[in-house]
VOTILO-924864 format. One record per residue (C-alpha): x negated, y, z; residue in three letters; residue number from 1. Coordinates in steps of 0.02 Angstrom, whole numbers. Each point is the difference from the previous one (the first is absolute). Layout:
      x      y      z resn resi
      X      Y      Z  ALA  NUM
...
END
This chain:
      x      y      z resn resi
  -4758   5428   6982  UNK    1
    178    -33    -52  UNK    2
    112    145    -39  UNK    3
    137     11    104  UNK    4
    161    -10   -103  UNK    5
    -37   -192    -41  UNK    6
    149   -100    -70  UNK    7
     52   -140     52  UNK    8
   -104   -154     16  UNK    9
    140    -96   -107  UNK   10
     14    130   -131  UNK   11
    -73     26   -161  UNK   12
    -28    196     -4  UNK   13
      4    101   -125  UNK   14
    -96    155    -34  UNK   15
      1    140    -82  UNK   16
   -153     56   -119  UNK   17
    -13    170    -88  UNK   18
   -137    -58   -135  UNK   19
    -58    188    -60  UNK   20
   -122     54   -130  UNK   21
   -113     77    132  UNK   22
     31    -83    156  UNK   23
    115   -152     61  UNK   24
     86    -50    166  UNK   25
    100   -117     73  UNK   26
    140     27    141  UNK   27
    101    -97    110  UNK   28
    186     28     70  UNK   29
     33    -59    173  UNK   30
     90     80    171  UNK   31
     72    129   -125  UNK   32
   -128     76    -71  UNK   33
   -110    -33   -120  UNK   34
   -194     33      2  UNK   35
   -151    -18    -96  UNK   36
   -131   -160     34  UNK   37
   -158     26     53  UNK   38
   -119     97    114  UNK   39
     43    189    -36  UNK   40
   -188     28    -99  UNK   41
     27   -133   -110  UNK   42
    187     -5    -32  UNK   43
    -28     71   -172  UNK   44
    -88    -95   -118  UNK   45
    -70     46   -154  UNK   46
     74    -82   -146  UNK   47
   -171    -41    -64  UNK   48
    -96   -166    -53  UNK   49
   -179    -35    -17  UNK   50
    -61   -190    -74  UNK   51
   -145    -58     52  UNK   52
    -80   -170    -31  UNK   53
     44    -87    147  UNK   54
    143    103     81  UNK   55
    131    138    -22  UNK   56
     10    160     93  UNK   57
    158     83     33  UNK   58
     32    178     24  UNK   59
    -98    138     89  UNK   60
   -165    -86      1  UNK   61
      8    -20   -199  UNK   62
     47    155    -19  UNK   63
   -142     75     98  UNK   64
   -108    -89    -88  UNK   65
     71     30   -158  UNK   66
   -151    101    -92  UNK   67
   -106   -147     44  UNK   68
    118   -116    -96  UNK   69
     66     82   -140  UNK   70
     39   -121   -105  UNK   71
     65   -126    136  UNK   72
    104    113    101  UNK   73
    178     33    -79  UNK   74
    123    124     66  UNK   75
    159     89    -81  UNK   76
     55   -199    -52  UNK   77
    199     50     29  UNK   78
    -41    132   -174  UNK   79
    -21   -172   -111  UNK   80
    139   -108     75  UNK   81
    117    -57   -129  UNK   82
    -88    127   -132  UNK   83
   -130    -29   -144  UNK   84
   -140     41    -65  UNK   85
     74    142    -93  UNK   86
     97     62    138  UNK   87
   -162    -15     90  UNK   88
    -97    112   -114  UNK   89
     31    153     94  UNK   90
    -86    -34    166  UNK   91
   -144   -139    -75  UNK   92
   -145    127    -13  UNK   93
     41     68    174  UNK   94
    -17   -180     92  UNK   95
   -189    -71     40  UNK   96
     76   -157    -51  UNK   97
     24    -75   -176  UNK   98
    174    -24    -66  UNK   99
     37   -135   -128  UNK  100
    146    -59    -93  UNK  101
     77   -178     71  UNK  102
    116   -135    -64  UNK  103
    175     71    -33  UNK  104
    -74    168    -18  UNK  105
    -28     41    188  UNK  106
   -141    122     64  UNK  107
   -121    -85     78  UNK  108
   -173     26    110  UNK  109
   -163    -78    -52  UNK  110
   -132    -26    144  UNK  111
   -191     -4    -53  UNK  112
     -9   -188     34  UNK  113
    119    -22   -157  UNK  114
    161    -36     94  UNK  115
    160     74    -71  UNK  116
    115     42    139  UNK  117
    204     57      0  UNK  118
     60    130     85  UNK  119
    105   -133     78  UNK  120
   -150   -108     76  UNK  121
    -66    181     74  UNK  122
    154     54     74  UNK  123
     38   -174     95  UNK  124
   -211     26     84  UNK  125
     94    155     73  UNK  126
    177    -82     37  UNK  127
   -114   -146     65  UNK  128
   -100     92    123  UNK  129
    158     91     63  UNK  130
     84   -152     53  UNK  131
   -155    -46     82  UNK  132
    -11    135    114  UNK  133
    206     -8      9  UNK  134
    -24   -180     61  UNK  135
   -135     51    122  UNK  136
    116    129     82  UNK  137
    162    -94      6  UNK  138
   -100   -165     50  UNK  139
    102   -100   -123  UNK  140
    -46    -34   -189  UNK  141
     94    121   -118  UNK  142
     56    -62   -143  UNK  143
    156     92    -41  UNK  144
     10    210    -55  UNK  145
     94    149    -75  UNK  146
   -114     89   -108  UNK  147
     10    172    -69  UNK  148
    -12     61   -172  UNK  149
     11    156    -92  UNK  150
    202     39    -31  UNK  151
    -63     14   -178  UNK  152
    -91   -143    -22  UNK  153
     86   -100   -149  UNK  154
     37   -182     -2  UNK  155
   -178    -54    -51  UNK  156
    -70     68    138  UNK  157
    119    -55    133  UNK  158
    -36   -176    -87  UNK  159
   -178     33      8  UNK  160
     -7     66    219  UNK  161
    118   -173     31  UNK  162
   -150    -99    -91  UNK  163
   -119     96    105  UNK  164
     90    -64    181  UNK  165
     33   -150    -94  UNK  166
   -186    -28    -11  UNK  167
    -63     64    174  UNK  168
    121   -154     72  UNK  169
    141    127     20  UNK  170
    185    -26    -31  UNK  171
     62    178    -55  UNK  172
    159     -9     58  UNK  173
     58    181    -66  UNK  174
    -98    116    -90  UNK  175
     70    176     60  UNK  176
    -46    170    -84  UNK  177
    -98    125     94  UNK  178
    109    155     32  UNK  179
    148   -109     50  UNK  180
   -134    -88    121  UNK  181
    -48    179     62  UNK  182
    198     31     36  UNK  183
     20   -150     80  UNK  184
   -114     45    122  UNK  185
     53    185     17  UNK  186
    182    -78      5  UNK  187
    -35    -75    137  UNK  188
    -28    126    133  UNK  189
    143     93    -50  UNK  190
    141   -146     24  UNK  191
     50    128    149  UNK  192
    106    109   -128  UNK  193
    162    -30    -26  UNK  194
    -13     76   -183  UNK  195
    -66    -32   -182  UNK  196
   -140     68    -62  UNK  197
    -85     11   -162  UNK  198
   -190      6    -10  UNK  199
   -127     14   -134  UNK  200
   -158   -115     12  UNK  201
   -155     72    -84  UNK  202
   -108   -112    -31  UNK  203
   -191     61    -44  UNK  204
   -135   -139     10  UNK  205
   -161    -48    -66  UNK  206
     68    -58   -147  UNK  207
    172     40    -16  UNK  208
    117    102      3  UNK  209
    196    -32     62  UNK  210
    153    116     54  UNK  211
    167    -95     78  UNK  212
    166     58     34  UNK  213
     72    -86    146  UNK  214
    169    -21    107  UNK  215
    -11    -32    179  UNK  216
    182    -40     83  UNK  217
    -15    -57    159  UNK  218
     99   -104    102  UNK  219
    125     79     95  UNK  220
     88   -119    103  UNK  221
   -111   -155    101  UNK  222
     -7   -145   -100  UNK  223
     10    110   -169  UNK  224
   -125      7   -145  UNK  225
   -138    137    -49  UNK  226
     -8     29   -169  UNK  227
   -151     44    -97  UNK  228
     39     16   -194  UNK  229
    -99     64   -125  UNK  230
     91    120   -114  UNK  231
   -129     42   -150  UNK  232
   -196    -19    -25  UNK  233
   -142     58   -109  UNK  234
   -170     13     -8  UNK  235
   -174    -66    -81  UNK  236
   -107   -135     18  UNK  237
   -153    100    -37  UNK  238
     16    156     75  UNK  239
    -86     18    175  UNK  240
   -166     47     94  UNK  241
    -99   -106   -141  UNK  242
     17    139   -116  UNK  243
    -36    139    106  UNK  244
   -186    -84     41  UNK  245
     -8    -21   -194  UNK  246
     37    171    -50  UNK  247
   -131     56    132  UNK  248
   -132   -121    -81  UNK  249
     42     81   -172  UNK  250
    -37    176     76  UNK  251
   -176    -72     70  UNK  252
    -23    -75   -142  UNK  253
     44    167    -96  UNK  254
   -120    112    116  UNK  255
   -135   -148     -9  UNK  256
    -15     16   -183  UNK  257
     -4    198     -3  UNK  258
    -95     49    163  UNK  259
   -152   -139    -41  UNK  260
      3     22   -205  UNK  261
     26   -178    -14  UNK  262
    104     18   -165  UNK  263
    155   -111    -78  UNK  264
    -77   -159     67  UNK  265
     59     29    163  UNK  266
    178     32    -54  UNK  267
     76   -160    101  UNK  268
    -48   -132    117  UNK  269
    -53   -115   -129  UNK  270
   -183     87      6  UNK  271
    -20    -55    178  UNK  272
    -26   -126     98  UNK  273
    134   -112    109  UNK  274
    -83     52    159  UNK  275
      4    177    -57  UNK  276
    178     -6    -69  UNK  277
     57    -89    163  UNK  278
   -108    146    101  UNK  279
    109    143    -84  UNK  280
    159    -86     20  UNK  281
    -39     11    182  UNK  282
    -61    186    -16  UNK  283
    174     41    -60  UNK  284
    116    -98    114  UNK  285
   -122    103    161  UNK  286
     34    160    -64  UNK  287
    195    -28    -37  UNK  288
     17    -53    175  UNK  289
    -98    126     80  UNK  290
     70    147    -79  UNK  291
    168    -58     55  UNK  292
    -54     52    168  UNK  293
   -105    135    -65  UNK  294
    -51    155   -110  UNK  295
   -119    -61   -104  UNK  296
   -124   -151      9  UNK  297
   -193    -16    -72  UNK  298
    -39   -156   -118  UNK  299
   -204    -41    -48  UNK  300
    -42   -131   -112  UNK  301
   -203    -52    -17  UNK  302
     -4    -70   -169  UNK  303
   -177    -57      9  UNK  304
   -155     82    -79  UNK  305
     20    153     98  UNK  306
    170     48    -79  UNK  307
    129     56    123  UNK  308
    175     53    -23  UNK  309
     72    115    149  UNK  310
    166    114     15  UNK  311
    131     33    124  UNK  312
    182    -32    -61  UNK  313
    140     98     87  UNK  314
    188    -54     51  UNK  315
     38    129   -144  UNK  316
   -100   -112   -141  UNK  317
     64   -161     67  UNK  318
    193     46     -8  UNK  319
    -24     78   -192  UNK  320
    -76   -157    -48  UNK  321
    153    -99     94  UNK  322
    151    130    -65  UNK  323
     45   -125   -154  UNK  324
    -15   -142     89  UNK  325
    124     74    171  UNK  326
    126     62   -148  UNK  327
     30   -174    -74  UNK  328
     34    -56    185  UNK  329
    127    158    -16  UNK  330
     91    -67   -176  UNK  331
      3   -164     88  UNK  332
     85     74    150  UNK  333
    110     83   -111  UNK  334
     67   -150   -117  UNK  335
     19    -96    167  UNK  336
    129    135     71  UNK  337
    110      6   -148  UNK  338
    -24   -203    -17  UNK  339
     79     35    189  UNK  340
    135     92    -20  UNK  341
     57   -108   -129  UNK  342
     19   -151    121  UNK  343
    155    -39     91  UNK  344
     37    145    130  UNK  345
   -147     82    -75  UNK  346
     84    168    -74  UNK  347
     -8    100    148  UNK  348
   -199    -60     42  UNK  349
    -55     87    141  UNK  350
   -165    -38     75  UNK  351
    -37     -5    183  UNK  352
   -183    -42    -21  UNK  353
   -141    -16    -77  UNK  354
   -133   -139     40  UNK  355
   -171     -3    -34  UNK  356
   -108   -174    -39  UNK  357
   -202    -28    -73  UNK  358
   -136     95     43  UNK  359
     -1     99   -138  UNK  360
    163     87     67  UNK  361
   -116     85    134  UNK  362
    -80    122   -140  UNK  363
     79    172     38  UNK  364
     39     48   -178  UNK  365
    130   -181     -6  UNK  366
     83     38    186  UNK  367
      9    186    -82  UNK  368
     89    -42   -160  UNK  369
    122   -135     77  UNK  370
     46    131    121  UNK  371
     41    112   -133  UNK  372
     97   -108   -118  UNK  373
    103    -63    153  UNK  374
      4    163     96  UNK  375
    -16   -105    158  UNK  376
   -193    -39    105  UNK  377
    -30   -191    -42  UNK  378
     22    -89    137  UNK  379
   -187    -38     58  UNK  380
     25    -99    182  UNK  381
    -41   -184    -89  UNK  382
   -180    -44    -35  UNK  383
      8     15   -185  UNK  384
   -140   -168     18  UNK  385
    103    -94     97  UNK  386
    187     31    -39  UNK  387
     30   -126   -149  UNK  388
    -95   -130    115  UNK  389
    131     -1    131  UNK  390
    137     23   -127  UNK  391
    -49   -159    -60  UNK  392
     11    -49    187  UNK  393
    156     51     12  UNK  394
     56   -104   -133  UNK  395
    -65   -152     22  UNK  396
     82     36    205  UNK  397
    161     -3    -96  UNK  398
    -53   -157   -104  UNK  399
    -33   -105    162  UNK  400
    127     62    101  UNK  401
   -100    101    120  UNK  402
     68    188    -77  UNK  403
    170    -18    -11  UNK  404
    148     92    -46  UNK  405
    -82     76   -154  UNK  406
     25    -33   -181  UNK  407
   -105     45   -131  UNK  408
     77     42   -207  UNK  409
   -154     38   -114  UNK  410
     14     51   -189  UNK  411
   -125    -69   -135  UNK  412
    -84    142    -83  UNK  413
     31    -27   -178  UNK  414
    122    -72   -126  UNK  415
     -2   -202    -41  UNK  416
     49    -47   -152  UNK  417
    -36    -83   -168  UNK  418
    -45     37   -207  UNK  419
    145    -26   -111  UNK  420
      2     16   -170  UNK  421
    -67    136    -86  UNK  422
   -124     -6    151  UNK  423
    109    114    112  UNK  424
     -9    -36    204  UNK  425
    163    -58     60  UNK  426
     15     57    182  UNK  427
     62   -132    112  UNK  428
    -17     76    186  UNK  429
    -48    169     -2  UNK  430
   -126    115     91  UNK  431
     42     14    204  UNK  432
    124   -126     -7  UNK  433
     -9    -71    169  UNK  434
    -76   -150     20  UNK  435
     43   -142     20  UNK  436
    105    -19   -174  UNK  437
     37   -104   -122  UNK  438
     68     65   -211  UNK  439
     65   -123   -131  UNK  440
     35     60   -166  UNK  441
     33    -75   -165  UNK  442
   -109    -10   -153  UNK  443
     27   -118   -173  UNK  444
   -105    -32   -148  UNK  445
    -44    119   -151  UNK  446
    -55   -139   -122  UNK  447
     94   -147    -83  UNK  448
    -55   -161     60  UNK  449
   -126     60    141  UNK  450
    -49   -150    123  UNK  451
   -112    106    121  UNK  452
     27    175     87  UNK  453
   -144     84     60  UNK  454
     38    121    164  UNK  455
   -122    127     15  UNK  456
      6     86    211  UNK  457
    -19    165     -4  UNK  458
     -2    127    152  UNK  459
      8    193    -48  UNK  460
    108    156    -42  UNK  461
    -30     27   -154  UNK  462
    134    -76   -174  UNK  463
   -124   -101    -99  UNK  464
    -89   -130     65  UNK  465
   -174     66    -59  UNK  466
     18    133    119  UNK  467
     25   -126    152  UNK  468
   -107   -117     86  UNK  469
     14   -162    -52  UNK  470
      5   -114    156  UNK  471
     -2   -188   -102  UNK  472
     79   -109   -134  UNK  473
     89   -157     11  UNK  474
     86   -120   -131  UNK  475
    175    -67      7  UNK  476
    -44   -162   -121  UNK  477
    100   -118    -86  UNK  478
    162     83    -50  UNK  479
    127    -85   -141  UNK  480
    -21    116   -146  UNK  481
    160    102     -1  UNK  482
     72    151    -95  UNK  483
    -80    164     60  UNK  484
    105     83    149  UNK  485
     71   -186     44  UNK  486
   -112    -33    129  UNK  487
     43     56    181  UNK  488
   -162     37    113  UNK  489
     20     68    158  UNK  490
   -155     84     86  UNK  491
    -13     11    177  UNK  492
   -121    117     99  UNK  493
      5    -51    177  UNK  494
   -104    136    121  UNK  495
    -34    -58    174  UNK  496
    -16    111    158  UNK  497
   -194     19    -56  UNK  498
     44     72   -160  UNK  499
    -97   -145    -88  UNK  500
    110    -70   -145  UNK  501
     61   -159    -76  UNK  502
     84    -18   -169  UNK  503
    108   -146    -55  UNK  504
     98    -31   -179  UNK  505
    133   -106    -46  UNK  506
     71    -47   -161  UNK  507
    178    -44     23  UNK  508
     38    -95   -165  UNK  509
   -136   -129     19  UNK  510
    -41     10    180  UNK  511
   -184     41    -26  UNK  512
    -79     80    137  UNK  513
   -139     83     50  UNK  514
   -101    107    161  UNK  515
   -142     78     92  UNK  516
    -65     98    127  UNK  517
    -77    118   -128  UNK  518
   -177    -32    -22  UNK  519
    -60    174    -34  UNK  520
   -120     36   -155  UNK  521
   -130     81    133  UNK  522
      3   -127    138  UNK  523
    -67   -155     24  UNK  524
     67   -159    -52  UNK  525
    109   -133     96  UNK  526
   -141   -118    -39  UNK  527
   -153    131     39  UNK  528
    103     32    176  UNK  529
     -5   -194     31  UNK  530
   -168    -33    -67  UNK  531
    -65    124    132  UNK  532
     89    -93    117  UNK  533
    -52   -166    -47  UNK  534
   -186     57    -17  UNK  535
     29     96    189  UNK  536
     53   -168     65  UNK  537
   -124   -134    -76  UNK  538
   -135    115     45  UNK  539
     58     35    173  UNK  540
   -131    -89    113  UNK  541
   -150     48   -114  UNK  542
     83    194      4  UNK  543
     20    -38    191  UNK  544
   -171    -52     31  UNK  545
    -66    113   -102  UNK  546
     93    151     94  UNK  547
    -64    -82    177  UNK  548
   -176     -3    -61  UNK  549
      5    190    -74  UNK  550
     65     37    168  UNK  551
   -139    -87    106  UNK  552
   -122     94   -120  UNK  553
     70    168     53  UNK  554
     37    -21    181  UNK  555
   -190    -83      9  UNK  556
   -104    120    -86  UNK  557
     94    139    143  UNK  558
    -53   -130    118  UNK  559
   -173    -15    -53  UNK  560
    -31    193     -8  UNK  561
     87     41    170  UNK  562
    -97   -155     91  UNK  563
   -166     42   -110  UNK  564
     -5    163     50  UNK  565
     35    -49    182  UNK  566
   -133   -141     16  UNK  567
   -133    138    -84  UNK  568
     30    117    134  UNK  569
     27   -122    141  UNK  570
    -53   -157    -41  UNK  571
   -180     23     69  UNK  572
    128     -6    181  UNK  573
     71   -175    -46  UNK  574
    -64   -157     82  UNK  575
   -124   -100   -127  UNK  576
    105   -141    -24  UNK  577
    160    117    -34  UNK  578
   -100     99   -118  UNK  579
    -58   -131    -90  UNK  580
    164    -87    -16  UNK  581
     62    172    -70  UNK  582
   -123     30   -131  UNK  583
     28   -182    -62  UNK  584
    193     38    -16  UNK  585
    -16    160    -70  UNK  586
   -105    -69   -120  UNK  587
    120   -144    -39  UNK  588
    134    103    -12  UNK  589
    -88    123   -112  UNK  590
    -50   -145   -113  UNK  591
    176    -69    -22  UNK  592
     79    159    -61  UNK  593
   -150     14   -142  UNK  594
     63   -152    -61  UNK  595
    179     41     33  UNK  596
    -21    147   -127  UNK  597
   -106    -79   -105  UNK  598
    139   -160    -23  UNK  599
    107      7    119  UNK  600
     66   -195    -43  UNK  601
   -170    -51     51  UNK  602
     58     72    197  UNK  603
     81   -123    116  UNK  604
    135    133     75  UNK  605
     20   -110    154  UNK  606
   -196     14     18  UNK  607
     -2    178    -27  UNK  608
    140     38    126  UNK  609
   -102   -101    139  UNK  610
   -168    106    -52  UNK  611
     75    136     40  UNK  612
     88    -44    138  UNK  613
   -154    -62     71  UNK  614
    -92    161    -38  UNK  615
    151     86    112  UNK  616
     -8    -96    138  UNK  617
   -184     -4     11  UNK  618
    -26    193     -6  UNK  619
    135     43    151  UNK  620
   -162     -7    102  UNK  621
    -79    133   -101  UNK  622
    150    118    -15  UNK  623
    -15    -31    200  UNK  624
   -165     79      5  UNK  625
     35    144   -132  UNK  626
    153     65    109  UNK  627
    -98     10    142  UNK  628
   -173     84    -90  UNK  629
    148    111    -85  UNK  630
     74     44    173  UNK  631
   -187     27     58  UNK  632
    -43    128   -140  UNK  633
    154     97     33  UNK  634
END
């Protein structure tokens, strides 16, 4: 079944994709509204990834499974996107999975098979299986999409979620940050008022964590233009619902080593298993969300050879453990209002409302405290799951044309600039500077006779360029040697509407030029991104095949347990010849996918398609009699 807003048949639509920590889901804007994709159960999917052999599995069946396949199974992938090893430390012994350091210095996930695996690669399996389903509701291939990010993501990891789409076959035609998706969408059923408002985003996920200050000036005359700007943002890309589940595994872990007299060896994670770590993960995140509905909630871990580890934790315990971790939301919240009222128009801030987004924002102690530091109830009618979704829809409505009369001015989170001498950080375009923009500035030489300038990107706040992140290096080569301070180079930052940068420099004297889209030092290569490509395209019709014939082995082996169970309990009913024609293709059809697993190149798919199609059409007799012996019985 088709949804119903379908665009048109000569259009390339474009959708919008909130790709979360936790879950994921893609939208779609049409007849004025946008909505999410999907039937309702399985609109949100799981932003988790199992590898297996043959196949991979997408979202909530990998991560039910996920004790089962420890190793194989990865979740939380948006924590290592654009980061490193060492910025990975922190949340390594709480994933089943092992972590290893990549080219360029980027975390990445080692299966059991050997395989090393970016965050990239795992991200575009979830972008990938979005646009399948978005393709199966809209009944045209999707190949264009807005995707959401974190407002503080920095410019590696908006690099890093554009590889992803780039990857899944997806041309990411805007990358939009979260709480100014969530606006858009609450913007949007209040175009009625004739008046401004100012609202706060807050931003809680699995993850991380984001606040936004927004502008909403709606059009007041037909014909006119809503305005959605973005006056000041902060936040923290690891900050969320992640470290709530691993402070709860550190109190287990705690009581574990006290109640059973287990001693110092059981001080972390390390001492277990992955199925056990991956088993307490889950522990916590059941108990965080059921004591947001209730008092208290009962956790019991059997950890074998009779020892069992039992105790009740209360609403009270959950939101002591959580206090420091709600209060940096708070500084955030602060630094973003006086960030604010510093913005044009800003100095006499008054805010109108105050938007919740992420599921962690439904814990009472967080709707508590933002109530508190705004002195205003958050306003709680969106679905905190769904509301960056169809923001995103929203935008990319606006992108084709089908939203109109809105205009959207984001702000990049942090300062762009570059090391000068003395390794300070020149500041070219500075924190919530709306995007997009574009900063020249002009820079000489400090030696006599120099004939190459190295420009070091940096993105940060703080003076010195060891304090900021270093986003990549490039060369300008070839330079006459000339007096120090003759030489005139002129750096350009160019940020587009995505917030993803470019950098050019330009020599004046001699002409000498150089430029990039910044290649971040924690994301993958140019040549990496069109290697996986090029692989993804000469191994298309063995990776096609090979998906067919994982499929056939699936859909038979449900095939051969519903008919097998049939035929035992009715078969003695069937006609000899029909019975024996069953029990022949039942067999065949059993025998094929033994081989099919075994080797699955050694499996005609064509041949296996027919078996079981023949096994189909051959038991319709059978499911004849076992309606009517069912119909009997009752």
């Amino acid at each position: 079944m088709t949804d119903r807003a379908k665009p048109h048949a000569d259009q390339s639509p474009i959708v919008g994709i909130d790709l979360g920590t936790t879950n994921s889901l893609v939208a779609f804007f049409a007849n004025n509204q946008p909505r999410v994709l999907g039937d309702e159960s399985e609109q949100i999917v799981p932003s988790v990834v199992r590898y297996e052999d043959n196949r991979v599995v997408v979202g909530h069946d990998a991560r039910s499974r996920a004790v089962e396949f420890p190793k194989s199974t990865i979740s939380s992938i948006k924590r290592l996107m654009g980061r490193s090893l060492e910025d990975a430390a922190g949340d390594a012994e709480f994933l089943s999975y092992d972590i290893v350091d990549g080219p360029n210095n980027t975390a990445r996930a080692k299966l059991p098979s050997g395989r090393v695996i970016s965050p990239q690669e795992v991200s575009a399996e979830i972008l990938r299986d979005l646009k399948r389903r978005a393709s199966e509701s809209l009944g045209i291939e999707v190949s264009r999409a807005v995707v959401t990010v974190p407002a503080y993501f920095d410019d590696a990891q908006r690099q890093a979620t554009r590889d992803a789409g780039r990857l899944a076959g997806l041309d990411v035609v805007r990358i939009v940050n979260e709480p100014t998706a969530a606006a858009l969408a609450y913007g949007l059923g209040t175009q009625s008022t004739d008046t401004a408002r100012t609202v706060v985003v807050y931003d809680l996920g699995g993850g991380t964590f984001d606040v936004s200050i927004l502008r909403l000036t709606p059009a007041t005359e037909e014909g006119q233009t809503s305005f959605f700007q973005v006056l000041a943002t902060a936040g923290d890309t690891h900050l969320g619902g992640d470290d709530i589940d691993q402070q709860l595994v550190k109190l287990f872990l705690a009581e574990i080593r006290d109640q059973l007299g287990l001693g110092k060896d059981i001080a972390d994670l390390d001492a277990f298993g992955p199925e056990t770590r991956r088993a307490l993960i889950g522990f916590a995140e059941s108990v965080k969300m059921k004591l947001s509905t209730e008092d208290a909630a009962t956790v019991r871990i059997d950890l074998g050879d009779g020892r069992i580890y039992e105790r009740t934790i209360t609403r009270e315990k959950l939101e002591a453990i959580m206090e420091p971790w709600v209060e940096r939301t708070m500084v955030a919240c602060k630094r973003a209002i006086a960030d604010a009222r510093r913005a044009p128009g800003g100095d006499s801030l008054e805010i109108d409302s105050i938007i919740l987004v992420g599921g962690s924002t439904r814990v009472p102690l967080v709707r508590k405290r933002v109530a508190e530091l705004f002195e205003m109830e958050p306003y709680t009618a969106l679905d905190p799951d769904r509301v960056v979704a169809l923001g995103a829809a929203v935008q990319a409505g606006i992108m084709s044309g089908e939203a109109s009369g809105m205009l959207l001015l984001d702000v990049i989170p942090l300062s762009l600039g570059i090391e000068t001498q003395g390794s300070a950080m020149a500041k070219l375009i500075t924190a919530n500077s709306t995007v997009p923009s574009r900063a020249t500035e002009m820079f000489s030489t400090s030696v006599d006779g120099q004939t190459s300038i190295k420009i070091n990107v940096l993105q940060g706040e703080r003076e010195m360029a060891e304090h900021c992140r270093s986003l990549g290096e490039f060369h300008l080569l070839g330079l006459p040697p000339m007096p120090a301070g003759i030489p005139q180079l002129e750096v350009e930052f160019l940020v587009d509407a995505s917030g993803v940068l470019a950098v050019s420099a330009h020599e004046k004297r001699s002409g000498k030029r150089a430029s990039l889209q910044v290649i971040p030092n924690h994301g993958l290569s140019r040549e990496e991104i069109d290697q996986i490509e090029a692989d993804s395209l000469t191994h298309a019709r063995e990776d096609m095949t090979r998906h067919r014939i994982v499929d056939l082995i699936v859909n038979s082996k449900l095939d051969v347990k519903w008919i097998g169970e049939r035929f035992a309990k009715y078969g003695g009913k069937l006609e000899p010849d029909n019975r024996q024609n069953l029990e022949h293709l039942l067999a065949a059809l059993q025998g094929l996918i033994v081989n099919a697993e075994k080797n699955w190149e050694s499996v005609d798919a064509d041949e296996f398609y027919k078996a079981k199609q023949d096994l189909d059409n051959a038991s319709v007799r059978l499911q004849e009699i076992g309606i009517t012996e069912s119909l009997r019985e009752d």
